[in-house]
C-alpha positions in Angstrom: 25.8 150.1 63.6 22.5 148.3 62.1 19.8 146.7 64.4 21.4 143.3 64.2 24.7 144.3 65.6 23.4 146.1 68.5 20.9 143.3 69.1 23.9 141.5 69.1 26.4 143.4 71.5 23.4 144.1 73.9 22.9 140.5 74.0 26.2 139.3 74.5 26.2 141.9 77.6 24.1 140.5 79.1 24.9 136.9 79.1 28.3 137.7 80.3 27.0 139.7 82.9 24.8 136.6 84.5 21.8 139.2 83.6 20.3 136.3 80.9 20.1 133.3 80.2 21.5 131.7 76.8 18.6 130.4 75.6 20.1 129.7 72.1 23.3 127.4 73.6 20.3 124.9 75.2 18.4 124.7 71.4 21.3 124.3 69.8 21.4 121.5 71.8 18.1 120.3 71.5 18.3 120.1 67.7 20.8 118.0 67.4 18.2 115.4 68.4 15.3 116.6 66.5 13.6 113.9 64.6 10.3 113.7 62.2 8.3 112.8 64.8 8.8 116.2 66.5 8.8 118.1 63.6 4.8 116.3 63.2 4.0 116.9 66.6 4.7 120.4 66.6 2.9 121.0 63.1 -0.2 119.1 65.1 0.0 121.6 68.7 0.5 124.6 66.0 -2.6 123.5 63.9 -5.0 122.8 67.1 -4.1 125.7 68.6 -4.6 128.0 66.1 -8.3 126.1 65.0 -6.3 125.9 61.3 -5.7 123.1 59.4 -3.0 124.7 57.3 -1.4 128.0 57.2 -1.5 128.2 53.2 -0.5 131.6 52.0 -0.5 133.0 55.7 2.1 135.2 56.8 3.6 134.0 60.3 5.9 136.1 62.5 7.9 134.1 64.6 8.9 136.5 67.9 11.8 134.6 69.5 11.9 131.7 67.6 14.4 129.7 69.7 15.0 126.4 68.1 13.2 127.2 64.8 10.9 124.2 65.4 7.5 126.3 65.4 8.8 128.1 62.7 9.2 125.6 60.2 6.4 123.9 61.8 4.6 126.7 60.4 6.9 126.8 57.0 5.8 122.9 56.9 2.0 124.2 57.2 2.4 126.4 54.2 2.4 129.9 55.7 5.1 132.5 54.4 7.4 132.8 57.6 9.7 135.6 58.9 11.4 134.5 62.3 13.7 137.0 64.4 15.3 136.3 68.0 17.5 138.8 70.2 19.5 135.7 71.4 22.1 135.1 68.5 22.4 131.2 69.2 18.8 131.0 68.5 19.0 133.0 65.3 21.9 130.2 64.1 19.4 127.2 65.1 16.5 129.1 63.4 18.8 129.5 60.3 20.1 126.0 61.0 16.7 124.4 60.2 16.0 127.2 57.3 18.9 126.0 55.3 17.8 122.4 55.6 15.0 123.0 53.7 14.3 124.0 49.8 12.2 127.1 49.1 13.8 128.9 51.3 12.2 132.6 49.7 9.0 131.8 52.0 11.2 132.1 54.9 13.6 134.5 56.6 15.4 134.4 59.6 16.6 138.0 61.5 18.0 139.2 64.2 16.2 141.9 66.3 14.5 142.3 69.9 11.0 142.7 70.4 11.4 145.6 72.4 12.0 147.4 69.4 8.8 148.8 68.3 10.8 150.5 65.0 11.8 147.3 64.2 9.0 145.6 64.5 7.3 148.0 62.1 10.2 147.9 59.4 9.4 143.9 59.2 5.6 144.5 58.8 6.3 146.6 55.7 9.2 144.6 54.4 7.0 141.1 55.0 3.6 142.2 56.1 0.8 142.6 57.7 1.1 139.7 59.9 -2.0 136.7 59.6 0.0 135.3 62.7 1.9 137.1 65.6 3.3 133.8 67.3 5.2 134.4 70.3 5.8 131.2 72.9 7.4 131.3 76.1 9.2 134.3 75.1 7.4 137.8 75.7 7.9 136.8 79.5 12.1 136.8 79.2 12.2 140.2 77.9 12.4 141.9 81.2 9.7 144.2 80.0 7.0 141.9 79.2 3.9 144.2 79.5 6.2 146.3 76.7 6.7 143.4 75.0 3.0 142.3 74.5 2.3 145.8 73.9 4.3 146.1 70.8 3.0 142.7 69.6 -0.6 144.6 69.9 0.9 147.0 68.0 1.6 145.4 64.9 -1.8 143.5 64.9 -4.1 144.5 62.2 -7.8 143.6 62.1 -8.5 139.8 61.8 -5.0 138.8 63.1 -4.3 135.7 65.8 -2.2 136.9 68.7 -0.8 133.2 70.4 1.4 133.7 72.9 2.3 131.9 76.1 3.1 133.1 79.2 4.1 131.7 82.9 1.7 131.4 85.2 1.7 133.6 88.3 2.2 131.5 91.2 2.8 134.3 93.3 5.2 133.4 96.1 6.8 130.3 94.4 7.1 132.5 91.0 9.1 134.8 93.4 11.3 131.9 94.4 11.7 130.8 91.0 12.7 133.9 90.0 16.2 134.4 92.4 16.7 130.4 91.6 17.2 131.6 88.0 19.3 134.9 88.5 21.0 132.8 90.7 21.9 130.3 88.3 22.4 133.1 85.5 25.6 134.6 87.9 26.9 131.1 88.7 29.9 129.8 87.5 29.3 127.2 85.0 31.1 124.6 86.8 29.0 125.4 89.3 25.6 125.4 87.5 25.1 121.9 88.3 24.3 122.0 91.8 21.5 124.1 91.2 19.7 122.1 88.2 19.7 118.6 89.2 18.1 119.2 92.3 15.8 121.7 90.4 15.1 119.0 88.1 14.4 116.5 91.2 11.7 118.9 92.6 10.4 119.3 89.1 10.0 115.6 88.1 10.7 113.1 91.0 7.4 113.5 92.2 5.5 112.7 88.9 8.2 110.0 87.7 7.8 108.1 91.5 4.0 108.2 91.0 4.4 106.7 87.9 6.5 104.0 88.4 4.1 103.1 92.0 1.5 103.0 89.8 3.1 100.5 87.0 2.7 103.3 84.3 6.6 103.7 84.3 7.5 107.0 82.4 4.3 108.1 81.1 4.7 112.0 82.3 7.8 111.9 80.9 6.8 110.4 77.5 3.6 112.4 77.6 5.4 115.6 78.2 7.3 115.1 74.9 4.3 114.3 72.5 2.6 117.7 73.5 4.6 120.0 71.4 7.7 118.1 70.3 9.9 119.5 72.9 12.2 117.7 75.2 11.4 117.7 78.9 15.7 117.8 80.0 16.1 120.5 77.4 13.1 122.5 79.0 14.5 121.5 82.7 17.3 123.6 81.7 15.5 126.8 79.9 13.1 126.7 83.2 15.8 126.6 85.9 18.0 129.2 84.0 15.5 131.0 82.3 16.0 134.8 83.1 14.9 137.8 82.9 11.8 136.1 84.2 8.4 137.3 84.8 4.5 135.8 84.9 0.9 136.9 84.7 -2.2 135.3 85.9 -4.6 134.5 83.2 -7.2 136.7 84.3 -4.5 139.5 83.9 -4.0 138.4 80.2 -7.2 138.0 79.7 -8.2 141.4 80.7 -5.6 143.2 79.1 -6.1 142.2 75.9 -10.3 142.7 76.5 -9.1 146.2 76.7 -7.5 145.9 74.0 -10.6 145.0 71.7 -9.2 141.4 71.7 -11.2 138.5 72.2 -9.7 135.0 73.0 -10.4 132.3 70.5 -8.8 129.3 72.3 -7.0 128.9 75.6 -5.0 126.5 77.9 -4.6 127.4 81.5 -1.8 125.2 83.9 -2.1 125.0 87.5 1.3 124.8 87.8 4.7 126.5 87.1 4.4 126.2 83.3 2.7 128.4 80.5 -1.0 129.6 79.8 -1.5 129.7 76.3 -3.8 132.3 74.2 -5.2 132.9 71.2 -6.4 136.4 70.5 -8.3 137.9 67.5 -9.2 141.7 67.5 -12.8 142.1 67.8 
């Protein structure tokens, strides 16, 4: 049995044990709907964040690339891209948007977990070193996350970005979140229902009412998809069912990764239940 396969089996054990959340099943959804205008917001976030204008001859590890947005975001930007996910719906989406597009030898899709410290080694001498370890919102659902960011270190060589995001600690309500979303993972999918619409009430009705008081009618909500191209329903859905779940404060980041010889190069922090973003270079 290679990698993939067991990547594979473990992942589909999981899922139909209620111990994860398919993560793939809501992109696949979510592209169906993708436009231009996401694809170009995305390329924009990517470019900020990263303090690049272009990713021209770069090499760009996707870890977990979901939808495959960011990852032909970063295709789009020039780099050379190699994309793997441990959820196998998210490997189809990823090679979904490789197909649609031509030159396709500056981008590979693969299956693999980032748990796997062997395999992460066998694609930095297949495709590497690494310019870009890119890793959003992912690192965090491993169930291991301090593992996961660990092996990410691993594979960074000298003058490497490190941009990941990770949930904020909320401390008690990141505890409630947490059984909210193994609760969801072990419900019946008929049943599933009950807990995200009024998940997706306390998430949004207080926003969307202050909004429409205020005459700016759905400015949140049209805000919230110009940041990075995503859709706000689709990431209703990964939030309320997103497990294995865990969070960090940023200071925790922060430090870890100043251990680390790392040194942040640009940083958002939320206040919230959402993701602090970071990006590391080794010092």
């Amino acid at each position: 049995m290679n990698s993939g396969d067991y990547v594979t089996e473990s992942w589909e054990s999981e899922v139909n044990s209620g111990e994860r959340f398919q993560f793939g099943e809501n992109w696949a959804a979510f592209i169906q709907d993708l436009s231009e205008a996401r694809i170009e917001i995305a390329q924009d976030s990517l470019s900020s964040m990263l303090g690049l204008a272009n990713l021209k001859d770069k090499t760009f590890l996707d870890i977990g690339s979901g939808s495959g947005l960011f990852s032909l975001a970063a295709y789009r930007l020039g780099a050379n891209v190699v994309s793997f996910d441990f959820d196998e719906d998210s490997v189809r989406c990823t090679q979904s948007l490789c197909d649609s597009v031509a030159g396709q030898d500056r981008w590979q899709v693969r299956t693999g977990s980032v748990l796997d410290l062997d395999y992460l080694r066998t694609l930095e001498v297949e495709f590497g070193p690494f310019d870009i370890l890119y890793s959003w919102g992912v690192l965090h659902h491993t169930g291991k996350m301090w593992n996961a960011i660990s092996n990410v270190i691993s594979i960074a060589r000298p003058n490497a970005l490190i941009y990941i995001a990770i949930y904020n600690d909320q401390g008690f309500l990141s505890k409630f979140w947490s059984i909210i979303k193994k609760t969801y993972c072990k419900c019946p999918r008929p049943l599933r229902g009950l807990i995200l619409f009024p998940a997706f009430i306390i998430l949004w009705a207080p926003a969307i009412t202050l909004d429409l008081l205020s005459g700016r009618g759905f400015n949140r909500w049209r805000d919230y998809k110009s940041k990075r191209g995503m859709s706000p329903w689709r990431d209703v859905v990964d939030w309320v069912g997103g497990y294995p779940f865990e969070a960090a404060k940023p200071d925790e980041i922060l430090s870890y990764f100043k251990e680390r010889n790392f040194v942040v190069q640009n940083m958002t922090k939320t206040k919230g239940h959402g993701c602090c973003q970071y990006v590391f270079k080794m010092s």
